[in-house]
C-alpha positions in Angstrom: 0.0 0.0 0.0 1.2 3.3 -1.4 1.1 6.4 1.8 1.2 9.6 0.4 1.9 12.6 2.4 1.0 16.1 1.2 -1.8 15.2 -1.4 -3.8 17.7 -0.1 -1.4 20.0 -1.1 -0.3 19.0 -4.2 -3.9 18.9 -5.4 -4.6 22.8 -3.9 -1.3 23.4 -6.1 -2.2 21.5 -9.1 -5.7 23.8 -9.0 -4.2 26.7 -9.0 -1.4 26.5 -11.6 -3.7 26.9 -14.7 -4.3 30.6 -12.9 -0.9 31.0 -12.5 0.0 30.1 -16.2 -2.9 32.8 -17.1 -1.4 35.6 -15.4 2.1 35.0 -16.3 1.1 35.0 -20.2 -1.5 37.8 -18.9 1.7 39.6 -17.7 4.0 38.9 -20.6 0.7 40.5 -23.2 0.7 43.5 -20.9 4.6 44.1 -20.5 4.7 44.2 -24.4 2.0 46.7 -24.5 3.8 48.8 -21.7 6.8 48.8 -23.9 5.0 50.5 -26.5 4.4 53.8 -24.1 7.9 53.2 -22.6 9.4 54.0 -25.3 6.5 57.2 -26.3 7.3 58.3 -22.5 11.4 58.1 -23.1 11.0 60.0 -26.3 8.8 62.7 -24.9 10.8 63.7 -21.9 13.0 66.6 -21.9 16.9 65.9 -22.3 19.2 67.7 -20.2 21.3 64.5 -18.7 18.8 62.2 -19.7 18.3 61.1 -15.9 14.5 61.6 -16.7 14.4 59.1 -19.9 16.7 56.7 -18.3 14.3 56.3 -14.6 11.1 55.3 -16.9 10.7 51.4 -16.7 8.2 48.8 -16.6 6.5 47.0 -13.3 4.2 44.4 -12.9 2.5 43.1 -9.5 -0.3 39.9 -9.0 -2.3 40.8 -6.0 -5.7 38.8 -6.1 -5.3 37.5 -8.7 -5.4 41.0 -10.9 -2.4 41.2 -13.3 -1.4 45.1 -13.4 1.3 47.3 -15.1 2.9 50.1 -14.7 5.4 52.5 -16.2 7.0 54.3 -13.8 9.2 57.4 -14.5 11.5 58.9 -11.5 13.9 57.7 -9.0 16.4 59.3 -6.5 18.4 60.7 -9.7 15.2 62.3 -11.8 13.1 63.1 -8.2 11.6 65.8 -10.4 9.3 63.7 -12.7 6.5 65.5 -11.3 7.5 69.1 -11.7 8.1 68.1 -14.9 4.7 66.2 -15.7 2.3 68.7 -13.9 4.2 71.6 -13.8 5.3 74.3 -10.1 4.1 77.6 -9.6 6.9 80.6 -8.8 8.1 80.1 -5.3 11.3 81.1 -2.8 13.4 78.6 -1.7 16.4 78.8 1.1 19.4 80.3 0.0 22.1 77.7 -0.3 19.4 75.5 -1.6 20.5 73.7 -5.0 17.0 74.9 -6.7 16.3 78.3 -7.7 18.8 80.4 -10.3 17.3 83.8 -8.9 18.1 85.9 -6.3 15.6 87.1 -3.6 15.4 89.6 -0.9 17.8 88.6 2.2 18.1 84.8 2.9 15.4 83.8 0.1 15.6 83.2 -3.5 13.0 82.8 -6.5 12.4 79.8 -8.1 11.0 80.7 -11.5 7.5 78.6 -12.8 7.9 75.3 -14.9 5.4 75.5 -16.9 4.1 71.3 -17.1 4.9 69.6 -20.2 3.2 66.0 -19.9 5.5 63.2 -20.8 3.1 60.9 -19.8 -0.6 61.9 -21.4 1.2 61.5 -25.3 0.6 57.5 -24.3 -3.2 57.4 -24.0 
């Protein structure tokens, strides 16, 4: 007489590969699609270093059983993707601050406006 241990979970496992297959070819269909407004959001950002083309990349996440995407532009290099995508009003920064090109009164200086140029709305 055969005694097998752990049928209960191989058969739990078994069930739920044919899901897991899905979302992995789910995930592959949608990576290729991402690619296609990867490369529209690399194109359409601004060039000074190229820090800001370079952060955009591709992530994928399961939870629940939902496959999702995501192309995500930024990092600790191009922290300015927003300012970029939506734009900054005129504002004073410290002095000794990095940001800001114009001087102010005393220990302030004016940061210009950016006007927003969307890198990301060319994609829908």
């Amino acid at each position: 007489m055969l005694d097998l241990k752990g049928g209960k979970e191989l058969q739990q496992l078994l069930d739920q590969l044919p899901a897991k297959i899905e979302a992995n070819i789910l995930r592959g269909g949608l990576r290729a699609g991402a690619k296609v407004l990867l490369n529209a959001v690399k194109e359409s950002a601004p060039v000074d270093e190229g820090d800001l083309a370079a952060s955009a990349r591709i992530s994928t996440s399961i939870r629940r059983g939902q496959v999702r995407v995501f192309v995500k532009v930024g990092n600790e290099k191009a922290w300015y993707a927003h300012i970029v995508e939506f734009g900054a009003a005129p504002h004073s920064v410290k002095k000794g601050d990095k940001i800001g090109k114009e001087k102010g009164d005393g220990d302030r200086r004016l940061h210009p406006r950016r006007k927003a140029k969307s890198i990301c709305a060319v994609c829908v």
